[in-house]
N, C-alpha and C positions, 0 to 999 in steps of 0.2 A: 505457139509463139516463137518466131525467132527473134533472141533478143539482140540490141544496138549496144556498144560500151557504153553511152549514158545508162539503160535500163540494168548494169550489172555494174555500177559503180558502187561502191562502199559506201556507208556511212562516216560524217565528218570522226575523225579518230583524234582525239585534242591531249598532247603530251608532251614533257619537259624532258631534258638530257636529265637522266638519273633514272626516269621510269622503267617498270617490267614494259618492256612495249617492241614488239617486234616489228621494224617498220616493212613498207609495203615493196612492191620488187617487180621488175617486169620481165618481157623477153619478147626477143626478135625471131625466135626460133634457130638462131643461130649461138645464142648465149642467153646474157643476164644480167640483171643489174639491180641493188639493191639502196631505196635510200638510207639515209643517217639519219638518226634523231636530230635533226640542224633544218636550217630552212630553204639549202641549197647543197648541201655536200651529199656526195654518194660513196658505198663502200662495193666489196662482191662484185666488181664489173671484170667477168671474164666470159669468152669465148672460144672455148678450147678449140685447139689446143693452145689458145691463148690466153693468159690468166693474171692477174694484180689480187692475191689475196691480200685479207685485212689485218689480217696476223701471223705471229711469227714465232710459234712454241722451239724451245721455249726460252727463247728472249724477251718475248712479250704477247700476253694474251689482248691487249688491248685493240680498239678498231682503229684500223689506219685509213683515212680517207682521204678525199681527192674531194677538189671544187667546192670546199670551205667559204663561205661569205663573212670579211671581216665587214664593218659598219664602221667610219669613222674610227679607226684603226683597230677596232676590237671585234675578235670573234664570235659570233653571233651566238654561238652555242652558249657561250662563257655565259651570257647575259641570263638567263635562267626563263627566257621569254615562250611562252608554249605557244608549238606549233601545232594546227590542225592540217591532218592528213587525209587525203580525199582519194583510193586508188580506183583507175579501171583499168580494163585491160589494155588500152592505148597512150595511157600516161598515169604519171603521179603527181596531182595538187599539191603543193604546201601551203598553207597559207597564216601569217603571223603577223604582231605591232609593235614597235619597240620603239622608245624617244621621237613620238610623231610620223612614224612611219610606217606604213602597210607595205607589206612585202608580200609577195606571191611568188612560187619557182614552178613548173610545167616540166616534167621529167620526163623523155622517150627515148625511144630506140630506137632509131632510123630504120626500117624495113629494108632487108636485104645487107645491110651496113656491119661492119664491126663499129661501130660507134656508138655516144651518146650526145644527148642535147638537153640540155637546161635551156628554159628560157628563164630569164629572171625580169619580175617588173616593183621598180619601188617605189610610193605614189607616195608626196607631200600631203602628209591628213596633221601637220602642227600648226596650221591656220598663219606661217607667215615662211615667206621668204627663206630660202636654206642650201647651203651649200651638203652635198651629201659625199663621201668619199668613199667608194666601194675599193677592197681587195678580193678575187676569185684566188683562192691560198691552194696552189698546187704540187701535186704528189705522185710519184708511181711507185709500183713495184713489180712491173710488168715485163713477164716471160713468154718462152713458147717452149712447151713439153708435151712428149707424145706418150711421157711413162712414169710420171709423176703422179697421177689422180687416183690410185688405186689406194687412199688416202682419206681423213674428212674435211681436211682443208685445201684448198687449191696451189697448187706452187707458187713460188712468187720469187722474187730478187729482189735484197731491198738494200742495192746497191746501185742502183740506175744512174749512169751519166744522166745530166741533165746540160742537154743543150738551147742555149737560146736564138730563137728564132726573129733577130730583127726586124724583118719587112711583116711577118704576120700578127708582129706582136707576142709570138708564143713560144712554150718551151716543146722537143723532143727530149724524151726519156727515152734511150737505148739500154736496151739490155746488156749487159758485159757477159753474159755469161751465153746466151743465148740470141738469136733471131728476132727479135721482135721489140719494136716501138710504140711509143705513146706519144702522139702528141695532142696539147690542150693549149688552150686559146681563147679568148672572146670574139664575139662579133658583136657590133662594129670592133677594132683591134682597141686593144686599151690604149693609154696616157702612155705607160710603159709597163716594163716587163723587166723578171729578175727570175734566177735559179726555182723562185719559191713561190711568184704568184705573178697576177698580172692586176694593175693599178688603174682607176677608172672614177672621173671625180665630174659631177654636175651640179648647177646650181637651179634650184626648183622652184617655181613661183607657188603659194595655195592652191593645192588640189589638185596640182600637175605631176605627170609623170613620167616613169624612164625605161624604156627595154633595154636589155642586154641579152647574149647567148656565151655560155657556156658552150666549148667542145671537145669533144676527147676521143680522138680515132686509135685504134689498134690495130696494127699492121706489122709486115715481117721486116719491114726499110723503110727509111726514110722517104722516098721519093714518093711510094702507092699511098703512105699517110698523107704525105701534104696532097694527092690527088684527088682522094676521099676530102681532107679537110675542106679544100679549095670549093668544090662541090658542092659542099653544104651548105657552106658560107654564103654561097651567089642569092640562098631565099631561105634563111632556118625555119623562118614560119612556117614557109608549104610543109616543112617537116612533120610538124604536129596536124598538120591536116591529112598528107599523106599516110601515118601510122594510125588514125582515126578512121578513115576510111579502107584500108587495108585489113583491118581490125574487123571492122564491121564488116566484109566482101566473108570473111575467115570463117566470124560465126553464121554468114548465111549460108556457105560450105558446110559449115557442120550439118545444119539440119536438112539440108539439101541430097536427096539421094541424085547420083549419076555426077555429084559436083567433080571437081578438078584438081581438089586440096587433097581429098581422101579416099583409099582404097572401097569405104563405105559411109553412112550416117548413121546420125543418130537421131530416136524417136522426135514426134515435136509433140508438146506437150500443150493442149489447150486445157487450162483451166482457169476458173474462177478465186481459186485457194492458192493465195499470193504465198502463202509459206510455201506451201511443195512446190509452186515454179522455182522460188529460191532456194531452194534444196537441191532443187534440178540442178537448174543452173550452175548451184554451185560447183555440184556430182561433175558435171559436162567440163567446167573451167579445168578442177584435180587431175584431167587427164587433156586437154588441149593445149596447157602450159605448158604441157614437158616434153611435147611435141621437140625434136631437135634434127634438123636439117643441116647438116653442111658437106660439103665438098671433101675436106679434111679428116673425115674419121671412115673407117673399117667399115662400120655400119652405117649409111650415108641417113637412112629414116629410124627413128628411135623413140621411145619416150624414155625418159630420166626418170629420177623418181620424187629427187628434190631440189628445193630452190631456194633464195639463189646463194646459200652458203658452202654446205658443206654435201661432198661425195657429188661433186656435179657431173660425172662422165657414167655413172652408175646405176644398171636397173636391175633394180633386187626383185628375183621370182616371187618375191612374199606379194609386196606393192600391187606390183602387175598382176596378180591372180586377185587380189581384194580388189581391183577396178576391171575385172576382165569383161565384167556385160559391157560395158562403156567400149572397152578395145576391140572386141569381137564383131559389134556391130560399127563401130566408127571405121577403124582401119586395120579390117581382120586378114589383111595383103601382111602386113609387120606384125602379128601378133602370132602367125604361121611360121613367118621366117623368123622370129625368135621362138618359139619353140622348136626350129630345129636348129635352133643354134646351142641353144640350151642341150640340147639330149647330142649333140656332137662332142659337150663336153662330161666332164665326172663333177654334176651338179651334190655330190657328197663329200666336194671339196672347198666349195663356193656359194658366196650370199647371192652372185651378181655378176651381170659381165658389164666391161668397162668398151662402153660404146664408140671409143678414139680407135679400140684395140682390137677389140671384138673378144677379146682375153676373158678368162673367169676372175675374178676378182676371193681369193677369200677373208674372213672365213666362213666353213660350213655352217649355214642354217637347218635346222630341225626339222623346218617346213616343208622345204623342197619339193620331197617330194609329193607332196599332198599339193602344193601351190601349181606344179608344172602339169599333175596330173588334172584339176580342176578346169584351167587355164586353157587346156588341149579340149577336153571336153567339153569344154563353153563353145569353145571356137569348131565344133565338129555339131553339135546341137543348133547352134544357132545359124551357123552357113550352109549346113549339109556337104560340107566336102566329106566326103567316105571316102570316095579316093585318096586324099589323101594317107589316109593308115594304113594304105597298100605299100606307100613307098617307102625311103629310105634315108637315111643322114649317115655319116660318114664321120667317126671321130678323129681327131687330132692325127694318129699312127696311120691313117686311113682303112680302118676299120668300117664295115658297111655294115649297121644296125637297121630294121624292119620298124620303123614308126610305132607302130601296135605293138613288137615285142620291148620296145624301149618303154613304153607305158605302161606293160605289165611287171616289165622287171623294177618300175617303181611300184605299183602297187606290192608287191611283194617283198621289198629293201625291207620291210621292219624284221624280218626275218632274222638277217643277221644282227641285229639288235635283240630280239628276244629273251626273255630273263625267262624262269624257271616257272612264272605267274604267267605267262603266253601274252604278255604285252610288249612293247618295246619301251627298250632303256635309255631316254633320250640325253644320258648324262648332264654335265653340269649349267652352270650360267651361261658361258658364253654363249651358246648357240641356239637360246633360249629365249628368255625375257630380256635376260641382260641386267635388270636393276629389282627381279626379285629370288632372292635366294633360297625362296623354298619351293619356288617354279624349277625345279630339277627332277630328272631321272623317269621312273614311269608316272608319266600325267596322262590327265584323262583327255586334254583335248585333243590331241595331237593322236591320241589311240584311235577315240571318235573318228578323224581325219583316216586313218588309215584304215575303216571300216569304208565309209566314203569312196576311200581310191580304189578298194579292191573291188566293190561296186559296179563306180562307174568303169571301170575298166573291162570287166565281164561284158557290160551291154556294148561296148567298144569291139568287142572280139565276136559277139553275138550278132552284131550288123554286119563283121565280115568273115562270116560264113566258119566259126570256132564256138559251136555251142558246148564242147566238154569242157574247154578251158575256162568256158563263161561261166557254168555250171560250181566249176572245180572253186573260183575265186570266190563266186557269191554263197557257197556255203562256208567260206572260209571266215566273211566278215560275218557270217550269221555266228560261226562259232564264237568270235571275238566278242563279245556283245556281253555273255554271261559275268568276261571278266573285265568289261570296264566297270559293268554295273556293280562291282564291289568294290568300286573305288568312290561309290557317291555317300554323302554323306545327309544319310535319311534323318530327316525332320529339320534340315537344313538349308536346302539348298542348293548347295553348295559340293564340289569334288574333295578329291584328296588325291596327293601326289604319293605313289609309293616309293621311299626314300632305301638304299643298301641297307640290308638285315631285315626286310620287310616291313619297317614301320612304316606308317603310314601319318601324312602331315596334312592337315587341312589348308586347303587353300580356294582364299575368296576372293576370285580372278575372276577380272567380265571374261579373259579369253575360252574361260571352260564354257561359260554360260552360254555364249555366243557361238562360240564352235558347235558345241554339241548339241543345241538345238537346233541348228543350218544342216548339221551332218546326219544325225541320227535323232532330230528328234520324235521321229513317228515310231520309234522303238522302246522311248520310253513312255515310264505310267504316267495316266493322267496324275495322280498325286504329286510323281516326282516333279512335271512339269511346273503343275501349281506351286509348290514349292521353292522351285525356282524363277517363278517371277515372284514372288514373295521377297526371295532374297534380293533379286535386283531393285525391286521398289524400297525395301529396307537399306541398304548399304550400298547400291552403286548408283541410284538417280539422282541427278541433280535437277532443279527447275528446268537448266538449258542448257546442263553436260550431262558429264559420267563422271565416276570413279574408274580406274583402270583396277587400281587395288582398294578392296574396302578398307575404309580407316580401320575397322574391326580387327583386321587382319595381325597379327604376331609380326609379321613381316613390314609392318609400316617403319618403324623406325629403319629401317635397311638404309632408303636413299629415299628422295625427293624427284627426283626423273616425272618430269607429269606424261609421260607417254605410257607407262605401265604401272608405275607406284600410286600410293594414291592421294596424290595432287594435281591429280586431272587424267586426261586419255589420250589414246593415240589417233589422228585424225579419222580413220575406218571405224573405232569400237560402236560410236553410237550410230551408225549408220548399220554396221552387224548388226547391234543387240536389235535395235528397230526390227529389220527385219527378221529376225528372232522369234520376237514378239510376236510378228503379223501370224509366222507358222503355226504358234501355238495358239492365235484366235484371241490375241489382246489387242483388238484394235481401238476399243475406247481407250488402254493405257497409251497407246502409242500416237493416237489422235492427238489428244492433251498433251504428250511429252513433246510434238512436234512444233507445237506453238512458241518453247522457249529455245529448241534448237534453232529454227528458223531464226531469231535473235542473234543468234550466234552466228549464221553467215553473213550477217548483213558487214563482217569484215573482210568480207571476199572470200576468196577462196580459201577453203578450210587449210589450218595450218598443221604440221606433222604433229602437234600437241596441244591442248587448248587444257588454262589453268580452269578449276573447279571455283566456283562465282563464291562462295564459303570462305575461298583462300587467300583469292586476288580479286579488287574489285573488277566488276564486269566492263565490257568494253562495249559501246551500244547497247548497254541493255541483254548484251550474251557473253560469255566465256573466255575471258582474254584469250586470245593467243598466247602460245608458250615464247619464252625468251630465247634466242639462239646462243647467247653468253651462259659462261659456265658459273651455275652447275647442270642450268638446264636442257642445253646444247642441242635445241629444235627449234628446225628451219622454220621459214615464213611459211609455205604451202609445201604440198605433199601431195604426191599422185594417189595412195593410198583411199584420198579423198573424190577419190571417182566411186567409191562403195555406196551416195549415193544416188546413183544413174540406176544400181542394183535393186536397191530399195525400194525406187519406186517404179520400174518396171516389170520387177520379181515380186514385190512385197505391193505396193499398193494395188499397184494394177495386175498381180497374181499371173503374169505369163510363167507358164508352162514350155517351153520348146524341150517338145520330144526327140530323141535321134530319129524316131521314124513311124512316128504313130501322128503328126499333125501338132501344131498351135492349138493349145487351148489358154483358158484365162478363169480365175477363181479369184474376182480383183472384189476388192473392201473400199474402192473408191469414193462407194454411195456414202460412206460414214465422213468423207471430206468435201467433196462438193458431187453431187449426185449429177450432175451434166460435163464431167472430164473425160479427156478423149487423149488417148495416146496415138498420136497420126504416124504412118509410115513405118512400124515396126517391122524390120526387116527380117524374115526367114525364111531361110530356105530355099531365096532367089524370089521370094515374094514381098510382099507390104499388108500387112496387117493397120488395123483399127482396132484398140481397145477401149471398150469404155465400162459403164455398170454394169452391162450385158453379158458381156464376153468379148471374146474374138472372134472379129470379121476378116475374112479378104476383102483387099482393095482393087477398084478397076487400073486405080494409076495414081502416081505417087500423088500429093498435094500439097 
């Protein structure tokens, strides 16, 4: 199926200013834009290297928004009237009732555009005659920075002249500190206009109604904005039909191999089992949204990692290697060239490189090297570039490093970590979890992980033509293996972290669960396995989340964070743990848990955290979304949430890609609908078909 933005639209989402509620957010591929709890105001509208954050630590943590709807002189928000929210990937619905009036606002992003567009429609339902007086209440704080993002909030000035714009009706906000303007406006032009909004009054016979357009361009001067404005202006409508159709051209690129959007595609998915298409879907959305095009940055193709708040110029190796089957076969032309951008820099300094700049961004992640090495491996398995790891990247000093000897000298980095127990010491919180404090030092998933890298990195050096050294690493993680296994915590479950002086701390983390069944779970015992789905059915499942931290856990009281504590997870865990599960042959647990996952995207595209339904009521019937406001500080969506594209190409449908032994398939598909077909699976410069069977060659794409 390839899907239309009606067939991947959300469910209505119905919420008041005050709510845990993360509103919905879109993208041009050139930026972002995020609504407000309100029935027409937007916050997050930036473009780097153009940007209007919403806040201003720390002067104020509060949201500062733009294109506010007062109603007969009072702000709309104020009134306490809930709004229903309706997003696809070509626009945001609102839709709400207040003092006999129906209000709807239509939210986009002009394709190709630094801009935005409201449409606003307010329809007389008080059965008489009514004068209605609309205010659009305007704001900027908009800059242009090429070295500010390395950061979790966006630059901003929240000192902008504000100029008025007589003949358009509109105000210019110029920057005083920087290059860059704003200007906002209506169309038709208002009544009039002032510093702070623009004025707009009609009288309404029963049941009649009234358009208006918000606009709001971002440009470096005054003249290219009023060029763009003027532009718009001549038809807004075609607008939303133009980004509806563009939209939809996008996702039939996606599934389209040979298209014109991307270096590759991705599988199409026929089935009957509306949950897994929308799990698909979703998987497909977590990595097509962060897609970022522009002229203006270092790296002109990228994906980001999150949206549309906070860290927007940013792709963390972690993200990107939990969505790599998605990137590998989508667009494995940018998942090359950042891996050798990555290994050009000292990724044991750095979470990320900042896409304006091309720069590392820190601080050092844990992960790294496990993430970069995975990453390279996907993308070398699944395309068959071997060539590849003959060549070469060049760091910063201009230093020429060997592809393959750069992936070995991460498989090998725990080394200089090493404690006196033959694991690695992966020190404190920071670089870690981050919000649990007994996730420090030597842990087992991250050991797991670097059994993994030294792995796959042997059969990396074993395709080119280095079987001592292949030999040399894979008895190396064979060694390693004795001493993770004394870090488990037998009749439990569950690992333990060894903390300085040797003790040892239990910890009831999906990341160990999940890691170390993906990594090395054919090394453990069947008991221990059992075991640990035990644990996870006991203290991390939820109807239609996870736990990231078992409540059980010592460590709950720490912090609240639903991305690893445990008031929910992080967008990837229940897409890992699933596939977890499939490894270990729970496919009836994992059948059933997916019926109330599926619930939980019907919000679209999964978010960097989703609250546990126990804590916060459910949103549709699944898993709120996490709040981007502190304490909870997690964005709308997350690339991470391409893990599951993973799931169900690796996990349900059981592809196999060998470096050099063929496609095979060990798929559990029959246990969801016994006639599913995964079309066009790309390896190796070929197209495959999976279905219950196995895997097939195809004649030609379809």
């Amino acid at each position: 199926m390839i899907p239309t933005v009606e067939d991947l639209a959300s469910a209505p989402l119905t919420h008041r200013f005050g709510d845990l509620f993360n509103p919905p957010a879109l993208t041009n591929f050139r930026g972002s834009v995020q609504a407000a709890i309100d029935i027409g105001a937007i916050r997050c509208l930036n473009f780097p290297p153009f940007a209007t954050s919403d806040s201003f630590p720390p002067i104020t943590w509060s949201d500062s928004v733009t294109g506010g709807l007062f109603v007969d002189g009072r702000y709309f928000a104020s009134t306490g009237a809930p709004v229903t929210f309706v997003w696809r990937p070509d626009r945001i619905v609102r839709r709400a009732e207040h003092d006999g009036l129906r209000l709807r606002t239509d939210t986009v992003l002009p394709m190709g555009r630094t801009a935005v567009l409201v449409r606003v429609r307010v329809e007389n339902a008080s059965g008489v005659a009514r004068r209605v007086v609309l205010r659009v209440g305007l704001k900027a704080t908009i800059t242009m920075s090429t070295s500010d993002w390395s950061r979790p909030i966006a630059p901003s000035e929240f000192d902008n002249e504000p100029i008025v714009d007589p003949r358009r009706k509109a105000v210019l906000f110029r920057a005083r500190h920087s290059a860059a303007v704003s200007l906002q406006g209506c169309v038709p032009a208002g009544d009039d206009v002032s510093a702070n909004g623009v004025d707009v009054a009609r009288t309404l016979q029963p049941g009649a109604a009234w358009e208006l357009y918000y606009l709001n361009v971002v440009a470096e001067d005054g003249d290219e904005a009023a060029a763009v404005y003027d532009a718009l202006a001549q038809a807004p409508g075609h607008e939303l039909a133009r980004a509806r159709d563009d939209w939809n051209a996008e996702l039939a690129a996606v599934f389209t191999p040979g298209n014109d959007r991307y270096s590759g595609a991705l599988p199409r998915l026929e089935t009957a089992d509306a949950d897994l298409q929308r799990l698909y879907q979703q998987g497909m959305l977590g990595v097509v949204l962060f897609k970022r095009d522009t002229p203006l940055a270092r790296m002109p193709r990228t994906y980001t990692t999150l949206m549309p708040r906070y860290w927007q110029t940013i792709t963390w190796l972690w993200d990107y290697q939990l969505a790599s089957t998605a990137h590998v076969m989508l667009d494995p032309a940018v998942t090359r060239a950042l891996c050798e951008r990555w290994m050009s820099l000292d990724i044991h300094q750095i979470m990320g490189t900042d896409w304006l700049t091309g720069q590392g961004v820190p601080p050092p992640y844990a992960i790294n090297d496990y993430a970069l090495i995975k990453t390279a491996y996907d993308y070398v398995r699944w395309s068959g570039d071997r060539g590849w790891l003959g060549g070469e990247v060049r760091a910063a000093g201009g230093t020429a490093h060997g592809i393959v000897d750069r992936l070995r000298s991460y498989a090998e980095h725990w080394h200089t970590l090493e404690t006196a127990d033959g694991l690695a010491e992966y020190g404190g919180l920071s670089n870690l979890l981050e919000c649990v404090t007994t996730y420090t030092h030597e842990v087992a998933g991250l050991n797991a992980a670097n059994v993994f890298g030294l792995r796959a990195v042997a059969a990396l050096l074993r395709i080119t033509g280095r079987p001592d050294e292949a030999r040399r690493l894979a008895a190396e993680a064979d060694r390693m293996l004795p001493r993770i296994h004394a870090l488990y915590c037998d009749g439990e479950g569950f690992w333990c972290a060894r903390h300085p002086g040797g003790r040892t701390v239990p910890i009831r983390h999906s990341f160990d669960l999940h890691t170390i069944l993906n990594t090395i779970g054919t090394d453990l015992t069947p008991h221990q396995r059992g075991e640990m789905v035990r644990f996870f059915r006991d203290e991390l499942q939820t109807p239609t989340w996870m736990h990231g931290l078992s409540p059980r856990d010592a460590d709950a009281i720490f912090d609240i964070r639903p991305d690893h504590q445990w008031t929910g997870a992080y967008a990837a865990w229940p897409a890992e743990t699933a596939t977890a599960l499939l490894r270990v042959g729970e496919v009836a647990l994992v059948r059933d848990w997916v019926r109330g996952l599926a619930r939980t995207a019907r919000q679209g595209p999964f978010g960097q955290a989703h609250f546990v339904e126990t804590l916060v009521a459910p949103d549709a019937g699944g898993a709120r979304k996490a709040s981007s406001e502190f304490p909870f500080l997690t964005d709308w969506a997350c690339m991470a949430g391409g893990a599951w594209v993973r799931f169900l190409v690796e996990g349900i449908f059981g592809a196999d890609a060998s470096l050099d032994a063929g496609l095979t398939a060990a798929p559990c598909v029959e246990a969801f609908d016994p006639g599913a077909r995964l079309r066009n699976v790309p390896y190796q410069g070929r197209l495959y078909t999976i279905d219950a069977a196995g895997a097939h060659l195809q004649e030609d794409a379809v």
